[in-house]
C-alpha positions as CSV (number, residue, x, y, z in Angstrom):
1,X,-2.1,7.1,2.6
2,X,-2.2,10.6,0.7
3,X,1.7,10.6,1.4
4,X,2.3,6.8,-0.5
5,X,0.1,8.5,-3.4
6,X,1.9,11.3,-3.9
7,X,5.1,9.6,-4.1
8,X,3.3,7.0,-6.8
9,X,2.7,9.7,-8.6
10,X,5.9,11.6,-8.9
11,X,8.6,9.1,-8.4
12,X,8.1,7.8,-11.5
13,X,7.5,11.0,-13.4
14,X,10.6,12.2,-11.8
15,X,12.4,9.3,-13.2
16,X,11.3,9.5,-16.5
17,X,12.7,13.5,-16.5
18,X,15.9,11.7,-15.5
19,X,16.4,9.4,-18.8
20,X,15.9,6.7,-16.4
21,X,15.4,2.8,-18.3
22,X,12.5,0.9,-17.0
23,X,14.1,-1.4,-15.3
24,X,15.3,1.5,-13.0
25,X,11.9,3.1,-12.5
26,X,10.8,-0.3,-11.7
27,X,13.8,-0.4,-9.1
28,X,13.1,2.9,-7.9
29,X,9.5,1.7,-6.9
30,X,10.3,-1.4,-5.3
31,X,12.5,0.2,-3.8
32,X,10.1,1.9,-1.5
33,X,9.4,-1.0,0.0
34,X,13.2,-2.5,0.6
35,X,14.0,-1.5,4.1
36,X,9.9,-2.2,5.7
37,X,10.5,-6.1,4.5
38,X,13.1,-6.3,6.5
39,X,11.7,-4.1,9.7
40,X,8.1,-4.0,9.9
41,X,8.1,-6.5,12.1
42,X,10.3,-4.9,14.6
43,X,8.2,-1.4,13.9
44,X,5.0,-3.3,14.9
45,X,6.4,-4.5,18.2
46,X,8.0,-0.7,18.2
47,X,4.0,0.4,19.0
48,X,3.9,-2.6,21.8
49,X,7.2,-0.8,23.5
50,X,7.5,2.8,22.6
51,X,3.9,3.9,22.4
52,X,2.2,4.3,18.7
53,X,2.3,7.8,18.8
54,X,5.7,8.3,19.6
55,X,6.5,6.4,16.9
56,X,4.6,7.9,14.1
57,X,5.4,11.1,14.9
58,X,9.0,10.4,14.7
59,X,8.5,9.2,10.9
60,X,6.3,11.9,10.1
61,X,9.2,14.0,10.5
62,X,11.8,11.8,8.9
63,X,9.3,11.5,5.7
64,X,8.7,15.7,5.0
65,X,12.6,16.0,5.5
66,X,13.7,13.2,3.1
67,X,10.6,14.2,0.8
68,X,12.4,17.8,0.4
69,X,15.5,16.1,-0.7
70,X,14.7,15.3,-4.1
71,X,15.2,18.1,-5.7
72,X,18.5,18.0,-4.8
73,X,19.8,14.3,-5.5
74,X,18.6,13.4,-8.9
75,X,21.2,10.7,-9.2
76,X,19.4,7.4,-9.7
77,X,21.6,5.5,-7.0
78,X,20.6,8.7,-4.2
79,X,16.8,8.5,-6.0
80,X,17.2,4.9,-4.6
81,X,18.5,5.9,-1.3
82,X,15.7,8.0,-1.1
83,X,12.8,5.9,-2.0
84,X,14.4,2.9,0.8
85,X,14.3,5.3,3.6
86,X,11.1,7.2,3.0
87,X,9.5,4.3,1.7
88,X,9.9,2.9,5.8
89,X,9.0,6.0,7.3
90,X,5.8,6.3,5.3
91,X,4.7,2.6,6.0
92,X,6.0,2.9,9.7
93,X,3.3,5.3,10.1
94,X,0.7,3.1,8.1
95,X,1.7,0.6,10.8
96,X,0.9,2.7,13.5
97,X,-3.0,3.7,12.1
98,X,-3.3,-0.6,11.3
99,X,-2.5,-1.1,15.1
100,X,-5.0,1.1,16.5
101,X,-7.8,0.3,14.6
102,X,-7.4,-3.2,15.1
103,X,-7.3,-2.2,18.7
104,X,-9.7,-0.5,18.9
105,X,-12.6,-1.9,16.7
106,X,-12.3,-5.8,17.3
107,X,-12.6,-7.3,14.1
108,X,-16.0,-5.3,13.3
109,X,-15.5,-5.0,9.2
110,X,-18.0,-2.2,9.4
111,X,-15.7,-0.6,11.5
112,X,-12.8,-1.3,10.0
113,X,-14.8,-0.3,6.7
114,X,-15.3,3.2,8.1
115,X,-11.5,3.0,9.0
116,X,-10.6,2.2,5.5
117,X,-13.1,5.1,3.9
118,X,-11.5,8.1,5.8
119,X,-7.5,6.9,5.1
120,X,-8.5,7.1,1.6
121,X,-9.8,10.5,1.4
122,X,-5.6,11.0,1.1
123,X,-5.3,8.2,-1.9
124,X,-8.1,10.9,-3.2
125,X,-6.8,14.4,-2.6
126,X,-3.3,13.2,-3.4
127,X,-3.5,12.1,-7.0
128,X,-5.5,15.8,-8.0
129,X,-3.1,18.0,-6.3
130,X,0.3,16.3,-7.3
131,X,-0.7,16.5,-11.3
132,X,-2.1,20.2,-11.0
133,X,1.4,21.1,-8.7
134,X,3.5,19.0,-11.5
135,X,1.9,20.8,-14.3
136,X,2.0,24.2,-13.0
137,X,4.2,24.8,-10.1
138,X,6.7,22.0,-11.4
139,X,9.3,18.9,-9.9
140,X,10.7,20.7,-7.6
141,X,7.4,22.4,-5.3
142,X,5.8,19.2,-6.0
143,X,8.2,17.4,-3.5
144,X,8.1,20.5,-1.3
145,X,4.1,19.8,-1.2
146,X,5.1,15.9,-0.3
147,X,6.8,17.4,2.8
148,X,3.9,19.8,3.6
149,X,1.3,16.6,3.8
150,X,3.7,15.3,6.1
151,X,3.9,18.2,8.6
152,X,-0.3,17.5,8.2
153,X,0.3,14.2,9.3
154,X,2.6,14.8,12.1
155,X,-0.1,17.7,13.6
156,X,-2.9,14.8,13.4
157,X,-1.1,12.1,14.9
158,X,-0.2,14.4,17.8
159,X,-3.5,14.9,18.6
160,X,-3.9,11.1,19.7
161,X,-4.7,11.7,23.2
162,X,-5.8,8.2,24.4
163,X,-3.3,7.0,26.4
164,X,-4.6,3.5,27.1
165,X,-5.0,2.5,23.8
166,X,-1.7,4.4,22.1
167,X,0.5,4.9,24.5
168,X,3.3,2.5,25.8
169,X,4.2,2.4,29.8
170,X,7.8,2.6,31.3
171,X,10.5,4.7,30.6
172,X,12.5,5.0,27.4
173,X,15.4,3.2,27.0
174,X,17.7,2.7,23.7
175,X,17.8,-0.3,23.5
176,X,14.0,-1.2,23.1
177,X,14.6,0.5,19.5
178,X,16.7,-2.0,18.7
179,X,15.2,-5.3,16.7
180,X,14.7,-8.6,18.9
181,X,14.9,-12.3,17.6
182,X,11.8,-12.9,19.5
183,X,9.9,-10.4,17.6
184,X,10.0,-11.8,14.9
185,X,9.6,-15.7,15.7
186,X,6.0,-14.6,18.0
187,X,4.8,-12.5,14.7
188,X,6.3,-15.4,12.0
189,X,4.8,-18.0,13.8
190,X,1.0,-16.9,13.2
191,X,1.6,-17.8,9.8
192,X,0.4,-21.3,10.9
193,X,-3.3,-19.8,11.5
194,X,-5.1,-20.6,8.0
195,X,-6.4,-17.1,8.0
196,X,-3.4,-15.3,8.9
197,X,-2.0,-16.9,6.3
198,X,-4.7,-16.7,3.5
199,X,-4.5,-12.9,4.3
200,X,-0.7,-13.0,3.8
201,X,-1.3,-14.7,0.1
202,X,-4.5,-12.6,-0.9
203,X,-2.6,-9.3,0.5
204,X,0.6,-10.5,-1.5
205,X,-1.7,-10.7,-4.7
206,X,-3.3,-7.6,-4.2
207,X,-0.5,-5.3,-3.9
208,X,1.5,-6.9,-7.0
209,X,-1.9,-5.2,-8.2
210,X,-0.7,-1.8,-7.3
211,X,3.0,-2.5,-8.2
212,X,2.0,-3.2,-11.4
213,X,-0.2,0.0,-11.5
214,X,2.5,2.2,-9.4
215,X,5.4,1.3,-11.9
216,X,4.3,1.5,-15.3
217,X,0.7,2.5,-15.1
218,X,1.9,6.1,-15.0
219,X,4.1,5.9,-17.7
220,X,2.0,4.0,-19.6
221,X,-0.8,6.9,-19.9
222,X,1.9,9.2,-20.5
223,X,2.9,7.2,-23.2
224,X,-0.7,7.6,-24.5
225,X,-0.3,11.4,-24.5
226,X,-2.4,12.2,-20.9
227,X,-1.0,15.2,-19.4
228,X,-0.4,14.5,-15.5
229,X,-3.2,16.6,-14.1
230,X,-5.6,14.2,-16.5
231,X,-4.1,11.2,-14.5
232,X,-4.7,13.0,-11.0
233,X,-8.3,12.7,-12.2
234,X,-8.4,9.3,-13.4
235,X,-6.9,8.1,-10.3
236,X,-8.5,10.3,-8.1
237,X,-11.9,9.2,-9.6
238,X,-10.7,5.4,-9.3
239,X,-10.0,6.6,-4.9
240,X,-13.1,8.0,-4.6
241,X,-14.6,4.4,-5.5
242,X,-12.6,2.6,-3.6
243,X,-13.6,4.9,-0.4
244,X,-17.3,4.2,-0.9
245,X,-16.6,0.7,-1.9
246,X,-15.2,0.1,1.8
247,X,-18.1,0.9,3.5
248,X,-19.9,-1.7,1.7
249,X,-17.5,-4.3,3.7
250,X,-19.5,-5.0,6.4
251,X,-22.6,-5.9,4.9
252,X,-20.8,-7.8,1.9
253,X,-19.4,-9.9,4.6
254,X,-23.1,-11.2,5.6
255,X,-23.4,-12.6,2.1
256,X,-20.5,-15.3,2.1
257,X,-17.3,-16.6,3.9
258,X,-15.0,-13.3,4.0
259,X,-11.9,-16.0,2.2
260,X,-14.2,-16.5,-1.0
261,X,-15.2,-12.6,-0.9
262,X,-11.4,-12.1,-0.6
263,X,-10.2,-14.3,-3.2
264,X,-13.0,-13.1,-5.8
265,X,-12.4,-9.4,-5.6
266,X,-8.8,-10.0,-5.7
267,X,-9.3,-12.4,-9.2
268,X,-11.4,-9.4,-10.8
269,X,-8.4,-7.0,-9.8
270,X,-6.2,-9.0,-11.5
271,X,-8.3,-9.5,-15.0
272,X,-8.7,-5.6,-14.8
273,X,-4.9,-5.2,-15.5
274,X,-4.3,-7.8,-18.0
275,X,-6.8,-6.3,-20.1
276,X,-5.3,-2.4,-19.8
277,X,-4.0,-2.8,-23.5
278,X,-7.3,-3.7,-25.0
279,X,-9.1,-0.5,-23.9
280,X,-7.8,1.1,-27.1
281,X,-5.9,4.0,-25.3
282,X,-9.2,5.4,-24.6
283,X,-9.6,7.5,-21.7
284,X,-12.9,6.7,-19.9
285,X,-12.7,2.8,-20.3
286,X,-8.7,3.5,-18.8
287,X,-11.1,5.3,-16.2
288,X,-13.7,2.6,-15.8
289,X,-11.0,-0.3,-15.3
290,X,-9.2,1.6,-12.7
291,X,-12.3,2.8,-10.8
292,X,-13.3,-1.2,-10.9
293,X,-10.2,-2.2,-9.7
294,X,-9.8,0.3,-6.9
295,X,-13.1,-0.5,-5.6
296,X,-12.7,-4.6,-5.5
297,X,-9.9,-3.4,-3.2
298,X,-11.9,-0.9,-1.3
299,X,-13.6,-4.3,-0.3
300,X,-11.0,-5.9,0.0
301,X,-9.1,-4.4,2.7
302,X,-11.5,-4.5,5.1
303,X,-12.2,-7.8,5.3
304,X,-8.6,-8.5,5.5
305,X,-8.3,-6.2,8.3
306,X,-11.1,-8.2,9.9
307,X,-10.0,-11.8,9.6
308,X,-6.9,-11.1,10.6
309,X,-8.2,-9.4,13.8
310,X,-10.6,-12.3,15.1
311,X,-7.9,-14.8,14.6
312,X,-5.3,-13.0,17.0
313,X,-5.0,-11.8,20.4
314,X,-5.2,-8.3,21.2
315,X,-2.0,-7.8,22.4
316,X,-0.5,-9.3,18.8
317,X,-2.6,-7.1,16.9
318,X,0.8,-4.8,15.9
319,X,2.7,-8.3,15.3
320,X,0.3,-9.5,13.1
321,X,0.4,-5.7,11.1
322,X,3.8,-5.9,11.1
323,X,4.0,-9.3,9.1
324,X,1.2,-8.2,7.1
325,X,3.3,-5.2,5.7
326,X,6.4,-7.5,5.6
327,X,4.5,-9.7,3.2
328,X,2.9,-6.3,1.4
329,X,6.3,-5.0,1.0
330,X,8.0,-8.4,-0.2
331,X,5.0,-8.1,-3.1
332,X,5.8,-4.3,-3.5
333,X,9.3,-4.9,-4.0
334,X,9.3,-8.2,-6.5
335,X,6.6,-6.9,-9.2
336,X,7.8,-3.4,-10.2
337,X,11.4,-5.1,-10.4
338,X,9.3,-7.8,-12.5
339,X,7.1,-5.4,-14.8
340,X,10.3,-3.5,-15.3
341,X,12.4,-6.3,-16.6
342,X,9.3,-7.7,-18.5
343,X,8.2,-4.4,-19.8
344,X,12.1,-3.8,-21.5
345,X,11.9,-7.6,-22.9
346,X,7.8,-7.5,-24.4
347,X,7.4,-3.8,-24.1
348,X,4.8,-2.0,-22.2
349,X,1.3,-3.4,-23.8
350,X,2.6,-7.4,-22.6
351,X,3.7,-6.5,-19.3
352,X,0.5,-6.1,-18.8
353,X,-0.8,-8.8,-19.9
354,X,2.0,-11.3,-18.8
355,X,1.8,-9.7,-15.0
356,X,-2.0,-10.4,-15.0
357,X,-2.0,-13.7,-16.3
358,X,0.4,-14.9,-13.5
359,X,-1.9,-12.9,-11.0
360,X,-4.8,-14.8,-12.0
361,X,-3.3,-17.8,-11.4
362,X,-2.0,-16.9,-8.0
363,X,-5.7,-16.4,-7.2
364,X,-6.6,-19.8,-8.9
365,X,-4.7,-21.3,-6.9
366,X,-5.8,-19.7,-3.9
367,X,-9.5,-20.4,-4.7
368,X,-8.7,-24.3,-4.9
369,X,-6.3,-23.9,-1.3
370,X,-9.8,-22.1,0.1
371,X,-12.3,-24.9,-0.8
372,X,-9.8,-27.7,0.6
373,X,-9.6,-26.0,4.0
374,X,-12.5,-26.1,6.0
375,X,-11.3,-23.6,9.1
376,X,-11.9,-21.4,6.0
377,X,-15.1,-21.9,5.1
378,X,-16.9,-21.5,8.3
């Protein structure tokens, strides 16, 4: 998670160094999440096959090395090379940590809570150290950092050591890393589960959220005159919320149906951002907003986690990840794109404002599909 915020961070930074348009730093972002739409299925039945740890350690590698390349290649169609292939590598390992969790804690959201509040201490660390490297050390150690954190994450991973619950049996062979047809009908055809597929349209919402905030967020408070250690605060302070915020999950859940809790968080997310350009440019209601935001999806999360894991078998917990991050990445690559081409038609202050206002009514809808569907309500 520390690695995806350090990327957020930069990328766009780095872009804006390179004269890039907003349309191409909102290509650049979504870009990160080309190559995952098409493969995260196969990478969740990847766990089922080749072991989870195997696999993640191979993408912790392939992210440091592909991190440390740009520097190099500050051409915007290699900057888009880039972001496609460590963009998979990154979320291939966020697959991996899904699977075992849902594995291993059974649909528990307190669990899954506790799951969500240590992966964030990275979405925390990550925003302070990227702005104070960028400001002082510069672009080009502040990529050499990204690859750092990833030889942290390949020593941590390695240091799985439960081979009943991460390990795969049988010998390798090449051709189980190649994608099956029958991969991705088993994990597609959940989707006819009401809360598979509630989770599929609340996680779409919620990450158009963060593509929204990952594209032109940044640039926005540059715009404003924030220097980028000031924004490593602001969303560092906004992580740290959202960590807490997640171990709230399990008792929040005792309070209503986990759809309504999902739908409702995700609604406030989305009023948050439509009303960015009425804070006045002032720093610590920017800083409120944000903190608000992040920690609706603090709750959020879990409870997704959590329906989705009582609804499926055990052994389709990495299928139903791997559609989940499909969907995530489907949201993740149409919004920046979006906000981009918005932003360079209306400029900066109505792409907020027109983004949110379609959000909200992605989560009217949802509210209306909720109370017509019993299984939902239960």
């Amino acid at each position: 998670m520390g690695q995806s915020e350090f990327l957020t961070m930069v990328v766009p930074l780095w872009a804006v160094l390179q004269g890039a348009t907003p349309t191409e730093i909102g290509t650049l972002v979504g870009a990160r999440s080309m190559l995952t739409l098409f493969l995260a299925i196969h990478g969740g039945a990847l766990m089922n096959r080749l072991g989870t740890r195997r696999v993640m350690m191979f993408f912790a590698c392939a992210s440091g090395t592909l991190a440390a390349l740009y520097p190099f290649l500050p051409w915007f169609p290699a900057m888009v090379a880039l972001q496609v292939l460590i963009g998979y590598a990154g979320n291939m390992a966020w697959i991996g940590a899904q699977t075992i969790i849902g594995e291993v804690a059974h649909g528990d959201p307190g669990k899954i809570g506790q799951f969500s509040f240590y992966s964030r201490i990275g979405n925390v660390l990550a925003p302070l150290l990227m702005g104070l490297m960028w400001d002082v050390a510069g672009p080009t150690l502040s990529f050499f950092g990204i690859a750092f954190w990833a030889c942290l994450l390949f020593a941590v991973v390695s240091q799985i050591n439960d081979p009943a619950a991460t390990e795969a049996t049988g010998n390798f062979r090449w051709v189980d890393i190649l994608p099956r047809l029958s991969d991705y009908t088993g994990s597609l055809g959940l989707i006819v589960m009401p809360a598979v597929a509630l989770t599929l349209a609340v996680s779409f919402l919620r990450h158009a959220t963060n593509g929204v905030e990952s594209s032109f967020f940044i640039v926005y408070l540059r715009e404003l005159g924030f220097a980028a250690s000031a924004i490593g605060v602001l969303f560092s302070a906004a992580e740290v919320v959202n960590s807490f915020s997640s171990l709230l999950s399990g008792r929040v859940a005792r309070l209503m149906p986990i759809p309504w809790l999902m739908v409702g968080f995700t609604t406030v997310s989305a009023l948050l951002l439509l009303i960015t350009p009425f804070m006045g440019g002032v720093f610590l209601l920017l800083a409120l907003a944000q903190a608000l935001r992040r920690g609706c999806e603090g709750l959020v999360q879990p409870l997704m986690f959590a329906l989705q894991s009582r609804a499926v078998a055990r052994n389709a917990q990495g299928s139903v990840v791997g559609l989940r991050v499909t969907n995530n990445r489907l949201s993740g690559i149409v919004t920046p794109i979006a906000m981009g081409v918005v932003v360079e038609h209306f400029g900066i202050d109505n792409g907020f404002i027109i983004m949110g206002g379609v959000l909200l009514i992605g989560c009217a809808v949802l509210a209306f599909v909720v109370a017509r569907t019993p299984a939902l309500n239960r």
